[in-house]
C-alpha positions as CSV (number, residue, x, y, z in Angstrom):
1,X,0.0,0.0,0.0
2,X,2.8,2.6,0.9
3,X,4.7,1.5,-2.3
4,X,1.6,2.5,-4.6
5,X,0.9,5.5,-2.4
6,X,4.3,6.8,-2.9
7,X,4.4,6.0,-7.0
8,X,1.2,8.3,-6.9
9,X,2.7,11.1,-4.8
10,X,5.9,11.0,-7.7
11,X,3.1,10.7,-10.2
12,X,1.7,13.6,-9.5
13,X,4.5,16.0,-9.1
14,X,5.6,14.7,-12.3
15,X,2.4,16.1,-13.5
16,X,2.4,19.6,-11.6
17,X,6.4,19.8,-12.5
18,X,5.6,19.1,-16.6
19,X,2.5,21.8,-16.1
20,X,4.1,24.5,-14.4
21,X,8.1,23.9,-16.7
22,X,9.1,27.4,-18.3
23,X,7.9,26.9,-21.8
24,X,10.8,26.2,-24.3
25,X,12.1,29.5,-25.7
26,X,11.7,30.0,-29.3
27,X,14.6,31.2,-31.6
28,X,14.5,33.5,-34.8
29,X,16.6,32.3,-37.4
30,X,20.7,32.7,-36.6
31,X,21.9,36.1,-37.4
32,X,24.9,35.7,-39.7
33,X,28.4,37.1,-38.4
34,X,29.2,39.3,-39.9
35,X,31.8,38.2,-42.2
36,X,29.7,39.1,-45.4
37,X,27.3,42.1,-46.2
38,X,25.0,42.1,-49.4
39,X,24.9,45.9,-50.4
40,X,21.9,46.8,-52.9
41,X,22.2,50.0,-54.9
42,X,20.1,51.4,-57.5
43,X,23.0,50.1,-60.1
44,X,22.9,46.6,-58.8
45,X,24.2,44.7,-56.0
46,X,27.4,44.0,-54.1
47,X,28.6,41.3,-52.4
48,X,31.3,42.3,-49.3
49,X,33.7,40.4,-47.4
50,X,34.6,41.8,-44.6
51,X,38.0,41.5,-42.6
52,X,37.3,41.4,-38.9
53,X,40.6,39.7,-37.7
54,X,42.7,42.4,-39.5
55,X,40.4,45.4,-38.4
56,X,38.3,44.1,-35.4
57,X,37.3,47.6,-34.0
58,X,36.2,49.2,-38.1
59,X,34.5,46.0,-38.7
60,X,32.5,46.2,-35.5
61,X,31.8,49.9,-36.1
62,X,30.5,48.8,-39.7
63,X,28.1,46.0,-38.6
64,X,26.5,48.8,-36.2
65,X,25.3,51.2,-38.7
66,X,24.7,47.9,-40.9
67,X,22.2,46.9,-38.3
68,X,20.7,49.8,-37.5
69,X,19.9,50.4,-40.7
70,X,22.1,53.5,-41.2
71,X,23.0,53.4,-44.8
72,X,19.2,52.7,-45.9
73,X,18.4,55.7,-48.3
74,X,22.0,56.7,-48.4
75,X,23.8,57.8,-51.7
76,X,27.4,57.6,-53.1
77,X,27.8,61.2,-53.2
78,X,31.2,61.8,-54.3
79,X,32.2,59.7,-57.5
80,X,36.2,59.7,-58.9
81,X,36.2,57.2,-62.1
82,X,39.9,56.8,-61.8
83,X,40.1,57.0,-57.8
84,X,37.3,55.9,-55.9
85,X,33.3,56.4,-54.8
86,X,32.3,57.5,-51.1
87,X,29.2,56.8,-49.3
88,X,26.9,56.3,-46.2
89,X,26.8,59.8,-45.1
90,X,24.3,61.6,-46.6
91,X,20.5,60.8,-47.6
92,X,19.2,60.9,-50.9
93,X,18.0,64.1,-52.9
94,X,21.6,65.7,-52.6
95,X,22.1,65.8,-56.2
96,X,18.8,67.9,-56.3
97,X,20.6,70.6,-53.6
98,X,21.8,73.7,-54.2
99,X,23.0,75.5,-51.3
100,X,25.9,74.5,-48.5
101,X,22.7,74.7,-45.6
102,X,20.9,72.0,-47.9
103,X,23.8,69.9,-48.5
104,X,24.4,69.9,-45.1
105,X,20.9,69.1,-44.1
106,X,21.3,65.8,-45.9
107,X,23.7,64.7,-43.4
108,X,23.3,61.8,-41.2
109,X,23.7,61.9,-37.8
110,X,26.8,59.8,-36.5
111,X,28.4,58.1,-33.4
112,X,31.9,58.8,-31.9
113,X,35.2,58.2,-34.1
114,X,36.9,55.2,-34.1
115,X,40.7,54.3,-34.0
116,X,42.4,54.6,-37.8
117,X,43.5,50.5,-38.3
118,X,45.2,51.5,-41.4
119,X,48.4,49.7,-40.2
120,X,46.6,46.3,-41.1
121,X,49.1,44.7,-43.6
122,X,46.0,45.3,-46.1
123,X,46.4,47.6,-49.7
124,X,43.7,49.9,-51.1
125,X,43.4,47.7,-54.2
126,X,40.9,47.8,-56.8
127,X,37.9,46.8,-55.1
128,X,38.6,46.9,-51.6
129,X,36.8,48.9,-48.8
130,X,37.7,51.3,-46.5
131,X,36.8,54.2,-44.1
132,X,36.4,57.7,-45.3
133,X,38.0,60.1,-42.8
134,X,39.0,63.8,-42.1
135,X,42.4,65.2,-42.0
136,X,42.4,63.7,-38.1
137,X,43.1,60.2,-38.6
138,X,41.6,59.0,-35.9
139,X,38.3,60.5,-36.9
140,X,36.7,57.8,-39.5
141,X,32.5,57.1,-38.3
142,X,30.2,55.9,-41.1
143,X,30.9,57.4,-44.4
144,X,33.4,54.9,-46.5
145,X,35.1,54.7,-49.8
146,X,35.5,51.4,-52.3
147,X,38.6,51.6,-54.7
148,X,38.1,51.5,-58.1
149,X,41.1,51.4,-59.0
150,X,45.0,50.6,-57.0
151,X,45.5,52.9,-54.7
152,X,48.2,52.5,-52.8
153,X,49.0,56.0,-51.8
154,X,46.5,55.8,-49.1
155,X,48.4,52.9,-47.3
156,X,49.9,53.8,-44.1
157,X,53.5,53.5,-45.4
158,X,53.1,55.1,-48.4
159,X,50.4,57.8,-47.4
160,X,52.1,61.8,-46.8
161,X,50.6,61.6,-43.3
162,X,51.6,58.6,-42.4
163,X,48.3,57.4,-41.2
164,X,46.7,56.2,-44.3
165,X,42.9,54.4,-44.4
166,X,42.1,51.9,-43.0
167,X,41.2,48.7,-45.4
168,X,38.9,46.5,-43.9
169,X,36.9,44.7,-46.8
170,X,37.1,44.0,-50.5
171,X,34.1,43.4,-53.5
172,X,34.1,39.8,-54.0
173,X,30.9,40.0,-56.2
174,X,29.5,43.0,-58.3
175,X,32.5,44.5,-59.4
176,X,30.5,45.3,-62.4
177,X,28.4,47.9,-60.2
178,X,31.1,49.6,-59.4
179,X,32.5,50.3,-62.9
180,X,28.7,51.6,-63.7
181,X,28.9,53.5,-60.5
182,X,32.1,55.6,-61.4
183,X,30.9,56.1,-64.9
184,X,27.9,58.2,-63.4
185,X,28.1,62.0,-64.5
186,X,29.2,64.1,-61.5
187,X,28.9,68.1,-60.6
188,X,29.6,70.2,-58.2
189,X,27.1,71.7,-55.8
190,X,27.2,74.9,-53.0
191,X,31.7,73.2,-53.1
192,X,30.8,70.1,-52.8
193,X,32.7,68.6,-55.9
194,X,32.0,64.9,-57.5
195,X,28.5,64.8,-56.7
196,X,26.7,62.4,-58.8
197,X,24.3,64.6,-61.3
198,X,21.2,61.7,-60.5
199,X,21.4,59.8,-57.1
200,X,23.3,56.5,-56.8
201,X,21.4,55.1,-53.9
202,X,22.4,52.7,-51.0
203,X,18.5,51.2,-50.9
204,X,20.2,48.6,-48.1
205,X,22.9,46.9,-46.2
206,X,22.4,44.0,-44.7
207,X,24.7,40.7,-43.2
208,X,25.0,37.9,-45.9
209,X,26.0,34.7,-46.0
């Protein structure tokens, strides 16, 4: 009798330990890691690799304004056919501005500067991305720059400063895009010079595989 009493007793906590378990927690698909980004632009798509064990802190930095959507609506807004296109600062419409307060109005709001990782062992080849900056070279946020053609003067040991920018991805599809990109007819607006004459628009970034 006290054997089947106490298989009922463990029966029943069984019961009341199944009905009041935390329900099982239910996971979204896997985020990728960031190693890839699939840029769409109003030319076409690229496809980026991105080099987070020679620039750890820009690749980071990137993947933040990737994920918060930062470079949604942005435009390549200065275009060089034998140098390079720059973009992920300002929104689109700035090829319709004509005065320095509307340029500026286009502008999109940043976080804090990040640390210059030009002395990477990385080149600006043809095809390779890196961060735009000011004369300060520790003062690179969101805007970037993809070589269109070799450009090795902007490596650290070859640059006048001797800081350089910082290389921390390369095209590995899409080059195509680019070569329509830098073919774009440019102008310049309110001093702005190299602005594309029609918007080249950033409609995403976003983590591939």
């Amino acid at each position: 009798m006290t054997h089947r009493l106490s298989l009922l007793v463990l029966s029943c906590l069984a019961v009341l330990v199944t009905a009041f378990a935390p329900a099982p927690v239910k996971r979204g698909p896997e985020q990728p890691d960031g190693r890839f980004v699939v840029m769409k632009t109003s030319a076409g798509t690229i496809k980026i690799e991105l080099f987070k064990d020679k620039a750890p802190i820009t690749v980071k930095n990137f993947l933040v304004y990737v994920d918060s959507k930062h470079y949604d609506g942005t435009v390549f807004h200065r275009v060089i056919p034998n140098f390079m296109i720059q973009g992920g600062g300002y929104e689109k419409g700035l090829s319709q501005e004509t005065t320095q307060q509307g340029i500026a109005g286009k502008e999109k709001k940043t976080k804090a500067a990040i640390k210059n990782e030009s002395v990477n062992g990385l080149s600006n080849q043809r095809g390779t991305l890196a961060m735009a900056r000011t004369s300060v070279p520790d003062s690179a946020t969101a805007q970037f720059f993809i070589n269109v053609k070799v450009n090795p003067f902007l490596d650290a040991n070859k640059a006048r400063d001797a800081a350089g920018y910082c290389v921390f991805g390369k095209v590995i599809e899409g080059m195509d895009v680019l070569d329509k990109i830098k073919a774009v007819k440019t102008k310049s607006i309110a001093g702005f010079d190299n602005v594309p004459v029609e918007d080249v628009l950033i409609e995403s970034v976003r983590r591939g595989k």
